[in-house]
C-alpha positions as CSV (number, residue, x, y, z in Angstrom):
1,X,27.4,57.3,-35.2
2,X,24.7,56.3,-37.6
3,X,24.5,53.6,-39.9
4,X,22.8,54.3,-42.9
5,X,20.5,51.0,-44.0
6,X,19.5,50.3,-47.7
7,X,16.9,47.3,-48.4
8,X,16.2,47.5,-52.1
9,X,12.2,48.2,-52.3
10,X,11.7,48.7,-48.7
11,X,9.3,51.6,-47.7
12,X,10.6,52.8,-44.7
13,X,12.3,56.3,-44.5
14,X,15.8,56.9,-43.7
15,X,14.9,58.9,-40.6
16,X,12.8,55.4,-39.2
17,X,16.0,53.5,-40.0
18,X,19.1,54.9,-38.8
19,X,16.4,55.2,-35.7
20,X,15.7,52.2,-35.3
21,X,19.3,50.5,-35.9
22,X,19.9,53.2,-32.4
23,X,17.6,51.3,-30.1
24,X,17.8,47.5,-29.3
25,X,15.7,46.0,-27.9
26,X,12.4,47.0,-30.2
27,X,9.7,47.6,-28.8
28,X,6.0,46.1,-30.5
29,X,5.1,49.6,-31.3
30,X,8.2,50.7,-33.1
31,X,7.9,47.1,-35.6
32,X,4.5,48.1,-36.5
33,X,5.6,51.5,-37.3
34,X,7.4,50.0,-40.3
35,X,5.9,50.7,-43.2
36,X,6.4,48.4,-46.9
37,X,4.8,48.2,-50.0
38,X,1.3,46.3,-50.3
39,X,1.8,42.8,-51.5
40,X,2.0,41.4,-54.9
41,X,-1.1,39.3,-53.6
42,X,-3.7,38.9,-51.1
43,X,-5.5,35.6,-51.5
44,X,-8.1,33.8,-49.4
45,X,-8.0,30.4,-48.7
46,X,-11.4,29.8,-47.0
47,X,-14.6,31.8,-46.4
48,X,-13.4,33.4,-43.1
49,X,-12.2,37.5,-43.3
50,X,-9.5,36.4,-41.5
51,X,-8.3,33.2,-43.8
52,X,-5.9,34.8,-46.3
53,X,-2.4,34.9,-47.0
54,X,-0.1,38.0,-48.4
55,X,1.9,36.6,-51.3
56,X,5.3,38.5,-52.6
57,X,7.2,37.5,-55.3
58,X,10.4,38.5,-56.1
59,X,11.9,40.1,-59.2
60,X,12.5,37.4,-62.0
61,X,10.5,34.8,-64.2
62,X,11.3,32.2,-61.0
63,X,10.2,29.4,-60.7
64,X,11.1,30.7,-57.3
65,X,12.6,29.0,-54.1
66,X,9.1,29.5,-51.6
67,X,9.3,31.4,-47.5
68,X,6.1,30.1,-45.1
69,X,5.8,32.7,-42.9
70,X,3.6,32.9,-40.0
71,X,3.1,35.9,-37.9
72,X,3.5,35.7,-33.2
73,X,1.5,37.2,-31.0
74,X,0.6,34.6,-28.4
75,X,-2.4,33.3,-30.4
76,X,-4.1,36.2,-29.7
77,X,-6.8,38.5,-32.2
78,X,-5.2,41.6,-31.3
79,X,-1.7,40.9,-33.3
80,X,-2.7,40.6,-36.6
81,X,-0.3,39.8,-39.8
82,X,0.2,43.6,-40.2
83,X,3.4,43.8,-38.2
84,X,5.3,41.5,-39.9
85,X,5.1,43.5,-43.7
86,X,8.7,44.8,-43.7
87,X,9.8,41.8,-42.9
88,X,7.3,39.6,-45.9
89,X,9.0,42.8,-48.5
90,X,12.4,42.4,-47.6
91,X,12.3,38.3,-48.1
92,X,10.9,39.1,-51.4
93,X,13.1,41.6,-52.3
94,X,16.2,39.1,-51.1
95,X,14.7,36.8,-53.9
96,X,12.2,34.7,-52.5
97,X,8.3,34.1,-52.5
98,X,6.4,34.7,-49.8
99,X,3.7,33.1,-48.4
100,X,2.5,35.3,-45.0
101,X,0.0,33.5,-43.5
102,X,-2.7,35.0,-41.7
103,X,-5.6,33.1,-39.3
104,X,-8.2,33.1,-36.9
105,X,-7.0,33.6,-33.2
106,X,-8.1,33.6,-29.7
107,X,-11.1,36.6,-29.6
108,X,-11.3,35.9,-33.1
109,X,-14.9,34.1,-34.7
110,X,-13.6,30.7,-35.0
111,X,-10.6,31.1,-33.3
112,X,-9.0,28.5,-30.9
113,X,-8.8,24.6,-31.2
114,X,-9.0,23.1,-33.5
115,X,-9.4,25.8,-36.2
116,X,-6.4,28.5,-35.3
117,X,-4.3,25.3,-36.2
118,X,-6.5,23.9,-38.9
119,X,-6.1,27.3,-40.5
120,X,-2.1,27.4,-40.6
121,X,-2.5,23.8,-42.1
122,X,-5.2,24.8,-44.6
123,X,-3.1,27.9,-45.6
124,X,0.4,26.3,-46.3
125,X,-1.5,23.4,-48.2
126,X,-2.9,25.8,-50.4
127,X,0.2,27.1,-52.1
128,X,-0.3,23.5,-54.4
129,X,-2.9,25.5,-56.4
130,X,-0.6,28.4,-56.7
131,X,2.6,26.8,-57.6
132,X,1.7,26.7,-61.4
133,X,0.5,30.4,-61.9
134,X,3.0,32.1,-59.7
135,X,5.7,29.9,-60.6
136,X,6.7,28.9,-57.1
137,X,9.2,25.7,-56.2
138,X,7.6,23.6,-54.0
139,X,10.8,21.1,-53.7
140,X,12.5,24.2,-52.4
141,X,10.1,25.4,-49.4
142,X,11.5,26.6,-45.8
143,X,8.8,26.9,-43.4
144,X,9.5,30.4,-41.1
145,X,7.8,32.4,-38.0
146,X,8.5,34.2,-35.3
147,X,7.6,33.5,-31.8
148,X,4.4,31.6,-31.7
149,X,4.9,31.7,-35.3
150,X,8.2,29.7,-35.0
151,X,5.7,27.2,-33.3
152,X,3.7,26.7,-36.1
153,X,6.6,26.5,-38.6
154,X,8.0,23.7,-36.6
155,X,4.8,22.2,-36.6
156,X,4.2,22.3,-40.3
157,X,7.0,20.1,-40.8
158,X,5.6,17.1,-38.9
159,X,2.1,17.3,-39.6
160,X,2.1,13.8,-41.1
161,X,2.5,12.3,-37.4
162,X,-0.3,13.6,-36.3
163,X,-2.8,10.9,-35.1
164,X,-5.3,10.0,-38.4
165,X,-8.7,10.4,-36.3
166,X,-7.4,14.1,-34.8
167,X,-9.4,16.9,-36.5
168,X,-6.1,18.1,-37.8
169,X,-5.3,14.9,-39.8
170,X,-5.1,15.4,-43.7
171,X,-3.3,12.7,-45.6
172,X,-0.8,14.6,-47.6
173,X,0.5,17.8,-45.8
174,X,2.4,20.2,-48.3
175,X,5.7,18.9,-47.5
176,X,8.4,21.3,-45.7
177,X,12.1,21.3,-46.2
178,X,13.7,23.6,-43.5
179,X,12.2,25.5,-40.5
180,X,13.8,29.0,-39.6
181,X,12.1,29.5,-36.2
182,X,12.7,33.2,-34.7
183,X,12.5,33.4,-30.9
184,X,10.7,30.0,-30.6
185,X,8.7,28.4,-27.5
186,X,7.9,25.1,-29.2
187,X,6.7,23.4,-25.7
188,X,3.2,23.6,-25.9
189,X,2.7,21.9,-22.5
190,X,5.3,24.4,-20.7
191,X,3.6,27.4,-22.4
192,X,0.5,26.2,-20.2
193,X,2.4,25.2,-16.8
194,X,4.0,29.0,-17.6
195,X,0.8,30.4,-17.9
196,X,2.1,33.2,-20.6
197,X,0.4,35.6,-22.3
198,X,-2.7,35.9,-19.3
199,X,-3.3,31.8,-19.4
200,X,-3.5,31.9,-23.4
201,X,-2.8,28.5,-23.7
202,X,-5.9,27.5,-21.7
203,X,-8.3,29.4,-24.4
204,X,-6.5,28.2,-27.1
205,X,-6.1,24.5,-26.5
206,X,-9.7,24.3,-24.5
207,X,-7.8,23.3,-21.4
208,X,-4.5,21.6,-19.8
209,X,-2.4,19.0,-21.2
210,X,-4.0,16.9,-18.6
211,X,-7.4,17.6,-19.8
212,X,-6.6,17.2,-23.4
213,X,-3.3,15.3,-24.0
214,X,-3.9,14.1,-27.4
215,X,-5.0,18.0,-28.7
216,X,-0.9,18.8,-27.2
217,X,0.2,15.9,-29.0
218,X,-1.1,17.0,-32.2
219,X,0.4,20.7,-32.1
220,X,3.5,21.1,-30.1
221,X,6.4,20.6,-31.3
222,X,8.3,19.1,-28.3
223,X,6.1,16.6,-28.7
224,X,6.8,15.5,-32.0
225,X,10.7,15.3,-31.9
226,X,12.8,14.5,-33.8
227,X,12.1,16.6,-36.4
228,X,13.3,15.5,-39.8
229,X,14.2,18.3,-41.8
230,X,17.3,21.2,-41.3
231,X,15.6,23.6,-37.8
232,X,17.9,26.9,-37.2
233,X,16.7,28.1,-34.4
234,X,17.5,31.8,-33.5
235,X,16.9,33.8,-30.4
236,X,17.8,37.4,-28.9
237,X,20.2,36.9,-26.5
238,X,18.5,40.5,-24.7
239,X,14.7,38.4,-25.3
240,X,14.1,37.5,-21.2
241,X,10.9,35.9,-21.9
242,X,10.8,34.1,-24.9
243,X,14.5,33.5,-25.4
244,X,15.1,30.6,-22.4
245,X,11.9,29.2,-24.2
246,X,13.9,28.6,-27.4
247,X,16.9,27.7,-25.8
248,X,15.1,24.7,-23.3
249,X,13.4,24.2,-26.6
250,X,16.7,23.3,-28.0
251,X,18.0,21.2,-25.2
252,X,15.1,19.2,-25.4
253,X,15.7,18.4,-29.1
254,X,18.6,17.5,-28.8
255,X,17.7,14.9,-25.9
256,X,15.7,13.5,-28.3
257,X,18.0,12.8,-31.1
258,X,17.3,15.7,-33.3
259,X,20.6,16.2,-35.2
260,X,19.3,19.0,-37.7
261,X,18.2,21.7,-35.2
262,X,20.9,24.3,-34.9
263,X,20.6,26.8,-32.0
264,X,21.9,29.9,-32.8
265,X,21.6,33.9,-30.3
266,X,21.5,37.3,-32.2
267,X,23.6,39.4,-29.8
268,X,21.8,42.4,-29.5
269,X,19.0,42.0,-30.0
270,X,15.2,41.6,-28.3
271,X,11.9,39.6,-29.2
272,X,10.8,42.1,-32.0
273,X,14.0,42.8,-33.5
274,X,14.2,39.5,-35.3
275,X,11.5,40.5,-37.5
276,X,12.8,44.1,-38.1
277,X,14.6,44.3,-41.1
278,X,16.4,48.2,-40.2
279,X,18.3,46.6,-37.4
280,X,21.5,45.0,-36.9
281,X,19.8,41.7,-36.1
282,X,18.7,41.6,-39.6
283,X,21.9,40.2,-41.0
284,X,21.5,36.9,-38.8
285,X,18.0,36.7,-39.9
286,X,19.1,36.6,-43.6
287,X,22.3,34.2,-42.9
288,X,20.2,31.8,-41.3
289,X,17.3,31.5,-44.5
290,X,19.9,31.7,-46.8
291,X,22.1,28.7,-45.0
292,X,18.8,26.4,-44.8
293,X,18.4,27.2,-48.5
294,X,21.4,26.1,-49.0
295,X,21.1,23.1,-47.4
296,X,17.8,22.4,-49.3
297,X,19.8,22.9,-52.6
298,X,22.7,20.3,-50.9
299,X,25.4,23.6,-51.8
300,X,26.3,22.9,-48.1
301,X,27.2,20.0,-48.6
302,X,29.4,20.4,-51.7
């Protein structure tokens, strides 16, 4: 039987949907399929074609509660932001800005260390001269991505430990108050050793942890722990690749003495479906940003 899916604003067709909620795991081709509205905003934050961000807002005079979201695709120039759309409108239309960042990538002009990172940094920093004229919250900000994405979410969170004479330093980073990271691999170093995504890591980073240990210090997560703000962390239990990432991910958070990352597994669902809002994945999605809100807010802890 077919379950019919309503998301208030969204443009996909019925037909897509009920499709779509048939089929687990998603494939890459069937998420970009998804169609939604243009956003409320496309604004640039450097000089770059590629430095811009898709701002949503949500119905209501706000000031509203604020969704950093950064797009996967292994770093690389050939999975741009357009993908993740449904998933940007049906944030928005669940009540929250959003900030979907876009930026430069391996194959890209620019792209690779440091600026792919610099770019994320320079991006999420920017929503201080937006917070006024789009009446966004920024004590109420949860930093989100999916896959490599979830990397850089992570990350945003504990850029003020990164070494001050790194390329990435600034002195105040926007400041981040929960981390919803979708199908994670956080270990920068083990991305390498792993060789994913045809040796990305090496093109990225310029080379090997032992080459450039301080560069891995700087970015990956695992090697900032703990991390000091609320961390659900939620992977496809069907995701073979990228879901024992998150999950060793986890473990070695937890080693460390990280007490706010949560580990939680969508049951049926793959790598893609956990940025397609017509699936039955989309629920946990949804659970998860509301319960770090919550958190934020301290109605969790009433």
């Amino acid at each position: 039987m077919r379950t019919r899916v309503w998301l208030p604003g969204a443009a996909w067709s019925f037909a897509c949907a009920t499709q779509l909620w048939a089929q687990a795991p998603l494939t890459y081709e069937q998420l970009r399929a998804l169609e939604a509205p243009p956003p409320t905003h496309r604004i640039s934050y450097g000089a770059s074609p590629l430095q811009f961000a898709n701002l949503r807002l949500p119905k209501g005079a706000g000031p509203h509660q604020v969704v950093v979201f950064i797009h996967g695709g292994c770093y690389l120039s050939q999975y741009p932001i357009g993908h993740v759309a449904a998933l940007e409108q049906a944030f928005a239309d669940s009540g929250y800005a959003v900030w979907s960042i876009e930026y430069r990538r391996q194959g890209d002009p620019g792209g690779g260390w440091p600026e792919t990172f610099r770019d994320v940094g320079v991006a999420a920093d920017h929503l201080r001269t937006l917070a006024e004229s789009h009446r966004l919250d920024l004590s109420r900000i949860v930093a989100a991505g999916h896959s490599v994405g979830a990397n850089f979410a992570l990350w945003l969170s504990v850029r003020d430990r990164i070494r001050n004479d790194s390329p990435l330093y600034v002195e105040r980073p926007l400041k981040i108050h929960g981390v919803l990271g979708l199908a994670p691999a956080p270990d920068l170093a083990a991305l390498h050793a792993q060789g994913v995504c045809g040796r990305v890591m090496d093109s990225v980073m310029g080379g090997s942890p032992e080459q450039f240990p301080e560069r891995y210090r700087d970015v990956s997560p695992a090697m900032l722990l703990p991390i000091p703000v609320p961390q659900i962390l939620l992977v496809g239990a069907l995701d073979r690749s990228w879901g024992p990432r998150g999950r060793a991910y986890h473990a070695l958070a937890v080693a460390a003495g990280d007490s706010l990352a949560r580990l939680e597994e969508a049951p049926a669902a793959g790598h893609f479906d956990l940025v397609a809002p017509p699936t039955t994945t989309w629920p946990f999605v949804m659970d998860a940003l509301r319960a770090l809100f919550r958190r934020i807010t301290g109605e969790g802890r009433r």
